[in-house]
C-alpha positions as CSV (number, residue, x, y, z in Angstrom):
1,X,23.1,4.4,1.2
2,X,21.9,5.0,-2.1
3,X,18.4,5.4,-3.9
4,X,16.5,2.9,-5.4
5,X,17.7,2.6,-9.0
6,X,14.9,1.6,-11.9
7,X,16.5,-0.9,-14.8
8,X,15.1,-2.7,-17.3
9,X,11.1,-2.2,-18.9
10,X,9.6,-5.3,-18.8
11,X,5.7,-5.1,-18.5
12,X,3.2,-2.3,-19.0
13,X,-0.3,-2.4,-17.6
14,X,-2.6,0.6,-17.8
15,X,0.0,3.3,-18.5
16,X,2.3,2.4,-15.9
17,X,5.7,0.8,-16.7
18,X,6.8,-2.3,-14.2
19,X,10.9,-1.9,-13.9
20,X,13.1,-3.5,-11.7
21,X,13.6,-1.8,-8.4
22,X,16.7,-2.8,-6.5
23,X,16.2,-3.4,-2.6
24,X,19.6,-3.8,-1.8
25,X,21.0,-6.4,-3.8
26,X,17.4,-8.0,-4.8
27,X,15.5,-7.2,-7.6
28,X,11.8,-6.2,-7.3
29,X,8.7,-5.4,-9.9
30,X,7.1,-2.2,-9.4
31,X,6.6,1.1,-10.9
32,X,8.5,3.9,-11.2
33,X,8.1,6.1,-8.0
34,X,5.6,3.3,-6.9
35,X,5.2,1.8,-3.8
36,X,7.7,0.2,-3.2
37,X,10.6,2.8,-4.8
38,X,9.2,5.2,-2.2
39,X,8.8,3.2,0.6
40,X,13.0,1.8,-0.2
41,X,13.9,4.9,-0.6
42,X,12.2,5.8,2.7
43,X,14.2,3.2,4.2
44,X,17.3,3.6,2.8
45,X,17.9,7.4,3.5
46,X,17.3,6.0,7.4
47,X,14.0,8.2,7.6
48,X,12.0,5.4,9.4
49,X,15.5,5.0,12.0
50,X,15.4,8.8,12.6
51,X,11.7,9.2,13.4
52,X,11.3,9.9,16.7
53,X,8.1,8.5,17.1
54,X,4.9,7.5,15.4
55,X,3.5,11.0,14.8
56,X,6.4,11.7,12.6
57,X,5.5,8.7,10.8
58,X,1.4,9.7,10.7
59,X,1.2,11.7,8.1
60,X,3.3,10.1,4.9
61,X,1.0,7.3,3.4
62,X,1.8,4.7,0.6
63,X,-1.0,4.0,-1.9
64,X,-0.8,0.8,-3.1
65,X,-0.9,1.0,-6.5
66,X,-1.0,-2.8,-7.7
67,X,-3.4,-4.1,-5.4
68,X,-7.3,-4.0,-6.6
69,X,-9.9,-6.1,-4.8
70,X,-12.8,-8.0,-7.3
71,X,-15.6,-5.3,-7.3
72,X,-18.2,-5.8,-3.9
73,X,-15.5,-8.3,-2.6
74,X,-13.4,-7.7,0.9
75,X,-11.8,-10.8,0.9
76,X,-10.4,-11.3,-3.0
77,X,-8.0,-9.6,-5.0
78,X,-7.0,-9.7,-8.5
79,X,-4.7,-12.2,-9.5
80,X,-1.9,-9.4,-11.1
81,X,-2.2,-7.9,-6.9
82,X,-0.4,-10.8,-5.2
83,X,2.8,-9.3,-6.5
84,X,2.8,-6.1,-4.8
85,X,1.6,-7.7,-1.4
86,X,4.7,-10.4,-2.4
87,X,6.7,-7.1,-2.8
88,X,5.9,-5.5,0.3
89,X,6.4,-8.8,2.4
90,X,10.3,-8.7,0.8
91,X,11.0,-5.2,1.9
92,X,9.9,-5.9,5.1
93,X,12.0,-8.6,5.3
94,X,14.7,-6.6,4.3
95,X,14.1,-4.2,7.2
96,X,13.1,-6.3,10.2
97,X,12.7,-3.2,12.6
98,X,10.2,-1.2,10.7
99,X,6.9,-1.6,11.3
100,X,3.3,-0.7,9.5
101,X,0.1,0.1,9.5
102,X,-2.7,-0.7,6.7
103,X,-5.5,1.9,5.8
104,X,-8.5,1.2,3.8
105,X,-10.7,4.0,2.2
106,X,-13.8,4.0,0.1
107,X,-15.0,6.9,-1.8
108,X,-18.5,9.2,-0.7
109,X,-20.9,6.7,-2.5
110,X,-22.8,4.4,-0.7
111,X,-23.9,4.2,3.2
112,X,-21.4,5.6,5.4
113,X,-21.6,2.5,8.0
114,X,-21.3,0.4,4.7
115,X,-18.3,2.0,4.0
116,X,-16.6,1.8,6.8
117,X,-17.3,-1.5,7.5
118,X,-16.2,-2.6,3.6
119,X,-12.8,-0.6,4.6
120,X,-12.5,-2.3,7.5
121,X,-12.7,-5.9,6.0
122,X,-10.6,-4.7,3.0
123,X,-7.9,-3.6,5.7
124,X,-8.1,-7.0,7.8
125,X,-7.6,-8.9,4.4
126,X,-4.5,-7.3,3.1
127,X,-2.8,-7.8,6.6
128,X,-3.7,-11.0,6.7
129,X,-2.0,-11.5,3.4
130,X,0.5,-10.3,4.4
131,X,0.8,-12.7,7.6
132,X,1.0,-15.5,5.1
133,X,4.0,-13.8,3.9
134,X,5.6,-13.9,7.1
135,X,5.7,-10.3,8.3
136,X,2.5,-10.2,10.2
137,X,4.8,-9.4,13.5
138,X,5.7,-5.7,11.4
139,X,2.3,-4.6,11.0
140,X,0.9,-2.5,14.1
141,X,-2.6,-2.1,13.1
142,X,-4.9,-2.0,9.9
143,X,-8.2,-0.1,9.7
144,X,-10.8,1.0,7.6
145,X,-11.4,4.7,7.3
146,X,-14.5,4.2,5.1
147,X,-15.5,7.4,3.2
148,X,-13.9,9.8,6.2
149,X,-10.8,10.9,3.9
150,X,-12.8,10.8,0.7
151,X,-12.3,14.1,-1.3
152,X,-14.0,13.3,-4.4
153,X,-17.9,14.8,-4.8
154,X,-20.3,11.5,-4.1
155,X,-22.1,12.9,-7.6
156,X,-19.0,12.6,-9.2
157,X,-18.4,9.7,-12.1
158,X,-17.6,6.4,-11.0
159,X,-14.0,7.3,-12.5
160,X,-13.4,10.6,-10.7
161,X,-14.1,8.9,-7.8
162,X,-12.1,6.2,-8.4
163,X,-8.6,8.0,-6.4
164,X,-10.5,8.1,-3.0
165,X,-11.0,3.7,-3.8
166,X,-7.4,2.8,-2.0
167,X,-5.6,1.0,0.1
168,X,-2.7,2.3,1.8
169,X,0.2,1.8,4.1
170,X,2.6,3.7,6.7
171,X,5.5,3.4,8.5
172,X,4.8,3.4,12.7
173,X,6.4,2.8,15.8
């Protein structure tokens, strides 16, 4: 099996460069050593296949890095997110064994129980997108994590603390 391959610039939203990302045979939007070109890549050199187990899976995490929620909300997402949820569904699809799980994370600011619970609801949503989409069978589990992984100083500027704000997904078995 080969590597994804990135063609064709079509789009560029804040710095990063949509391409075409092939998922065997099917084209796919997403950025270059995105979310989706790691996770096919993943896929493709047969690491989810050869993983024992779900603690070999634990530890490698996939940011989403297309999918924003409207500020304060656990239940919408911007319009341009849909894609990458879309995306996600497809290589799924493409892999009907695989299976995932969902994280959601908040950065330091804020009540800790808050947090959490904003996570939580955050985590909930996006598999429940992803339901719609047909693949809800593939996903194992989704939780909040709430501030608990959050490296970034609370005192920190709303930017800096921005790269603890995510939403992210595994591989598990």
């Amino acid at each position: 099996t080969t590597a994804a391959v990135v063609t064709d610039t079509v789009a560029t939203t804040n710095d990063k460069v949509l391409q075409d990302i092939d998922l065997n045979g099917t084209k796919i939007k997403g950025y270059s050593n995105g979310l989706e070109m790691s996770m096919i890549n993943f896929l493709k050199t047969d690491g989810y296949k050869n993983a024992a187990d779900d603690e070999a899976l634990k530890a490698k995490w996939y940011n989403f890095d297309n999918v924003n929620f409207v500020f304060g909300k656990s239940d919408q997402i911007t319009p341009e997110s849909k894609g990458q949820l879309e995306n996600l569904a497809t290589i799924l699809k493409a892999y009907p064994e695989s299976k995932i799980k969902i994280g959601g994370y908040t950065d330091k600011k804020g009540d800790d129980a808050s947090n959490k619970a904003l996570s939580q609801k955050r985590a909930d949503f996006i598999k429940a997108e992803l339901t719609k989409l047909g693949v809800g069978a593939q996903i194992l589990g989704a939780e909040g994590y709430g501030e608990e992984f959050a490296t970034v100083a609370e005192t920190a500027t709303d930017k800096e603390r921005e790269a603890d704000r995510k939403m992210a997904v595994r591989f598990a078995k």
